[in-house]
ZANUZA-437438 format. One record per atom (N, C-alpha, C, CB): x, y, z negated. Coordinates in steps of 0.2 Angstrom, whole numbers, plus 5000, padded with zeros to 4 digits. Glycine has a CB too. Layout:
REM residues N
SITE      u      v      w
SITE      X      Y      Z
...
REM end
This chain:
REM residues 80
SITE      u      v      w
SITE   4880   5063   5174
SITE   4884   5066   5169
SITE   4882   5063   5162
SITE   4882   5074   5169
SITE   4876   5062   5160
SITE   4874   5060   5156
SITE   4879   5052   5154
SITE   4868   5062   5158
SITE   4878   5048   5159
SITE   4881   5042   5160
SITE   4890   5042   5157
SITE   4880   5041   5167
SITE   4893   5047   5159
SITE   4900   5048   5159
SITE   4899   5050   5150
SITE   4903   5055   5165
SITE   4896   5054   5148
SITE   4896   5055   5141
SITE   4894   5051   5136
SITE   4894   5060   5141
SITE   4890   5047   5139
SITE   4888   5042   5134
SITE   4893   5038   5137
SITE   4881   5039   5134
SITE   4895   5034   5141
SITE   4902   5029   5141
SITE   4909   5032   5136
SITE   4905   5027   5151
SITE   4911   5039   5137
SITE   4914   5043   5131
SITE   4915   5041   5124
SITE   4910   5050   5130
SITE   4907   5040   5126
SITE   4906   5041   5115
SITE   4909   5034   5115
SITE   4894   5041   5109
SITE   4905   5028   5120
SITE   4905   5018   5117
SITE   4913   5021   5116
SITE   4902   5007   5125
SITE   4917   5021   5124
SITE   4924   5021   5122
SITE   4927   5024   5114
SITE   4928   5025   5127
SITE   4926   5030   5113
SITE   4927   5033   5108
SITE   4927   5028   5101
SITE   4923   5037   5108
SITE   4921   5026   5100
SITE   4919   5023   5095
SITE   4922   5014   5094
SITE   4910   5024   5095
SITE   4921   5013   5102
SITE   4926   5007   5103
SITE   4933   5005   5098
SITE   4929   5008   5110
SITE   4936   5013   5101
SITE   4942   5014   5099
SITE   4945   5016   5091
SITE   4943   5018   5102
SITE   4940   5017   5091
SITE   4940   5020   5083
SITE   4939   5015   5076
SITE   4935   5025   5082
SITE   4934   5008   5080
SITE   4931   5004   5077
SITE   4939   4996   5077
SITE   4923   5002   5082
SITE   4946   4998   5082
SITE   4946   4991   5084
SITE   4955   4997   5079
SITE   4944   4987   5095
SITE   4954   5001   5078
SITE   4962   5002   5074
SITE   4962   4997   5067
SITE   4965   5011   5070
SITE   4966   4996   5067
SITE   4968   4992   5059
SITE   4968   4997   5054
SITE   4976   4989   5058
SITE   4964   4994   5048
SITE   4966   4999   5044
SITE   4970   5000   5038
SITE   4960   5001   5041
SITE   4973   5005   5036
SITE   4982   5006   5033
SITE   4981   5004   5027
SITE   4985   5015   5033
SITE   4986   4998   5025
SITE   4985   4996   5019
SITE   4990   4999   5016
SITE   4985   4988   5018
SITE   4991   5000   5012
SITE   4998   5005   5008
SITE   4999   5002   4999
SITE   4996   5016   5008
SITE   5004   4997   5000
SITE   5007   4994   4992
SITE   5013   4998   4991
SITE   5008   4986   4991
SITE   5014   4997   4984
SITE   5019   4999   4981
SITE   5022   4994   4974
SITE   5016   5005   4978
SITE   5028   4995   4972
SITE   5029   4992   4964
SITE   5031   4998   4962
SITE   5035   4985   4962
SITE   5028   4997   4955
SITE   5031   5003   4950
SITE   5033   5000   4943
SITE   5024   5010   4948
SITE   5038   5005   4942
SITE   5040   5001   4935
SITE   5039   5007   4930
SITE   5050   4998   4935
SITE   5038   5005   4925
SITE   5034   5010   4919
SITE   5039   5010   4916
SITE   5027   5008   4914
SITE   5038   5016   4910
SITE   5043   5016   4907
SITE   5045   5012   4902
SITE   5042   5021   4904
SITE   5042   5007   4900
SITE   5045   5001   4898
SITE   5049   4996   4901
SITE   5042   4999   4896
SITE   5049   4998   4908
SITE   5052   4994   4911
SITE   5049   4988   4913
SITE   5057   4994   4908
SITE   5045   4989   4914
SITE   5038   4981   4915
SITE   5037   4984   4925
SITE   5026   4982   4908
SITE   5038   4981   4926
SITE   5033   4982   4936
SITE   5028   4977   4938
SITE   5040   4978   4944
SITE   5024   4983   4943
SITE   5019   4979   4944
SITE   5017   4984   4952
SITE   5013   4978   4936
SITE   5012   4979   4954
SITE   5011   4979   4961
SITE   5006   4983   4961
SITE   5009   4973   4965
SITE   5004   4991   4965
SITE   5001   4995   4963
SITE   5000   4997   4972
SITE   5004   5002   4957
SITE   4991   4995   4973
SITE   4986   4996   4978
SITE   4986   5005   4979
SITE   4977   4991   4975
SITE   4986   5006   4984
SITE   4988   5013   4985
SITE   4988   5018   4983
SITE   4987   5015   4988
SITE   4998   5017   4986
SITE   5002   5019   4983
SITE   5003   5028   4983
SITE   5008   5016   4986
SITE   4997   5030   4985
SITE   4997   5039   4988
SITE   4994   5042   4979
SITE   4987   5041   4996
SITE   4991   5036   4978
SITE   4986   5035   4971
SITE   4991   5035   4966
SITE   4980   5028   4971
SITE   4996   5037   4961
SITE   5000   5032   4959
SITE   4998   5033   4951
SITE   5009   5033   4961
SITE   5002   5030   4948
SITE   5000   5027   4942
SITE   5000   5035   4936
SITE   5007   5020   4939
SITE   4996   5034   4932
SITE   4995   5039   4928
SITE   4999   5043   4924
SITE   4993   5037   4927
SITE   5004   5035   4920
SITE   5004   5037   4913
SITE   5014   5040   4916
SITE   5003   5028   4906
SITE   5017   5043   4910
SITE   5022   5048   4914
SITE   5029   5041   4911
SITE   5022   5059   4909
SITE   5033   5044   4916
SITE   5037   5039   4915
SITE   5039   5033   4921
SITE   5034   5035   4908
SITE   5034   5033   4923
SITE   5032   5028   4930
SITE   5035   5029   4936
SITE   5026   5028   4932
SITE   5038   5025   4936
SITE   5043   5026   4942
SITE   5043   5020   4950
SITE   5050   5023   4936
SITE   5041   5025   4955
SITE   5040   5020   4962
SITE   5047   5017   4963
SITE   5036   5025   4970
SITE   5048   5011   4967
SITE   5052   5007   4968
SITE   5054   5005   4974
SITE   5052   5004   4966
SITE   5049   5004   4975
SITE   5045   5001   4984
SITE   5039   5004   4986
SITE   5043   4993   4984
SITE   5039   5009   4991
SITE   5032   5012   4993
SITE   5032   5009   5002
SITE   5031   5023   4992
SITE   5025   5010   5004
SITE   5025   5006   5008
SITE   5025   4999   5013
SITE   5023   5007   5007
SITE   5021   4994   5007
SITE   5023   4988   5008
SITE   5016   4986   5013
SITE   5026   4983   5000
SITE   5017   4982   5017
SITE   5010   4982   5020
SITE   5006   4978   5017
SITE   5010   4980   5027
SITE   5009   4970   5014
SITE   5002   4969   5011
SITE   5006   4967   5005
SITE   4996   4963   5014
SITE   4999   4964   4999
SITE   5000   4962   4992
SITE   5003   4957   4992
SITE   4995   4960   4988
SITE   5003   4953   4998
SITE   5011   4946   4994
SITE   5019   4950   4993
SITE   5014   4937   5005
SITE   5018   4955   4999
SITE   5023   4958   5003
SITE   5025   4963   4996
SITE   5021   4962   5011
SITE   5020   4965   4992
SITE   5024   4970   4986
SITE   5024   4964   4980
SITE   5019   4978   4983
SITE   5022   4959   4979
SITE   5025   4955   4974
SITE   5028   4952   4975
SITE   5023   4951   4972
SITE   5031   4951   4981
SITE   5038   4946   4981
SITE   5042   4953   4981
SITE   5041   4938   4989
SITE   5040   4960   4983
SITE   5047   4962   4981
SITE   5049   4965   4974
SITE   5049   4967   4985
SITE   5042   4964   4970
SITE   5044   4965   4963
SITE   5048   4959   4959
SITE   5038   4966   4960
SITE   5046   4953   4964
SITE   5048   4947   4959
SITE   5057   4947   4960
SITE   5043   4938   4961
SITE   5057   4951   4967
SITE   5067   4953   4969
SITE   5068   4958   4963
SITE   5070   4958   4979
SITE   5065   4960   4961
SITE   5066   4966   4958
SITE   5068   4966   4951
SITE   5060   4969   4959
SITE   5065   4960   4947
SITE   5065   4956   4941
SITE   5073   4951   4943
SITE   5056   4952   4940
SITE   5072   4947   4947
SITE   5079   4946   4948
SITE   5083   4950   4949
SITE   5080   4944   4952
SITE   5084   4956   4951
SITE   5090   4958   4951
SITE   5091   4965   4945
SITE   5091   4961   4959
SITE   5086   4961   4941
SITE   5087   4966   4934
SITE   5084   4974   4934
SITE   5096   4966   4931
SITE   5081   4974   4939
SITE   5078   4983   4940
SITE   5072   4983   4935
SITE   5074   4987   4948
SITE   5069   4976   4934
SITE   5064   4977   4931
SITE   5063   4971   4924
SITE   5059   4976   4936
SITE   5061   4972   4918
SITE   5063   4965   4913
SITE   5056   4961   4914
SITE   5065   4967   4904
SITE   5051   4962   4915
SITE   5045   4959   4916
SITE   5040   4961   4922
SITE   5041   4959   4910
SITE   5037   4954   4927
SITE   5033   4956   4931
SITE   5024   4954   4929
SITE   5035   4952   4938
SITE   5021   4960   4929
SITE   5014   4957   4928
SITE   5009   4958   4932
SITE   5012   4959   4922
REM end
């Protein structure tokens, strides 16, 4: 019995050790209208006015090229 519970826990901990862990990006455009790539997005920016655009993006290339679409298609006037 003992055996069965301790092979429980390794799987367990196996399992728990081999998920990926949830990267969550965003772009937010401020009230000035500036965007920028903001690391999770649950967390979001402070100042009032700030506006999400894209929530999540899985990784940081993946929310900078959609800010830099973003600036091209005029949603935003500056990427920083």
């Amino acid at each position: 019995m003992k055996r069965v519970v301790f092979a429980i826990g390794v799987l367990a901990v196996a399992f728990a050790a081999s998920t990926p862990a949830s990267a969550d990006f965003a772009v937010i455009r401020f009230k000035d209208w500036s965007c920028k790539a903001w690391a999770q997005s649950k967390v979001g920016p402070w100042s009032p006015g700030a506006v999400y655009l894209a929530v999540g993006l899985p990784t940081w290339d993946a929310a900078v090229h959609k800010g830099k679409w973003f600036v091209k298609h005029h949603r935003c006037k500056v990427w920083w």
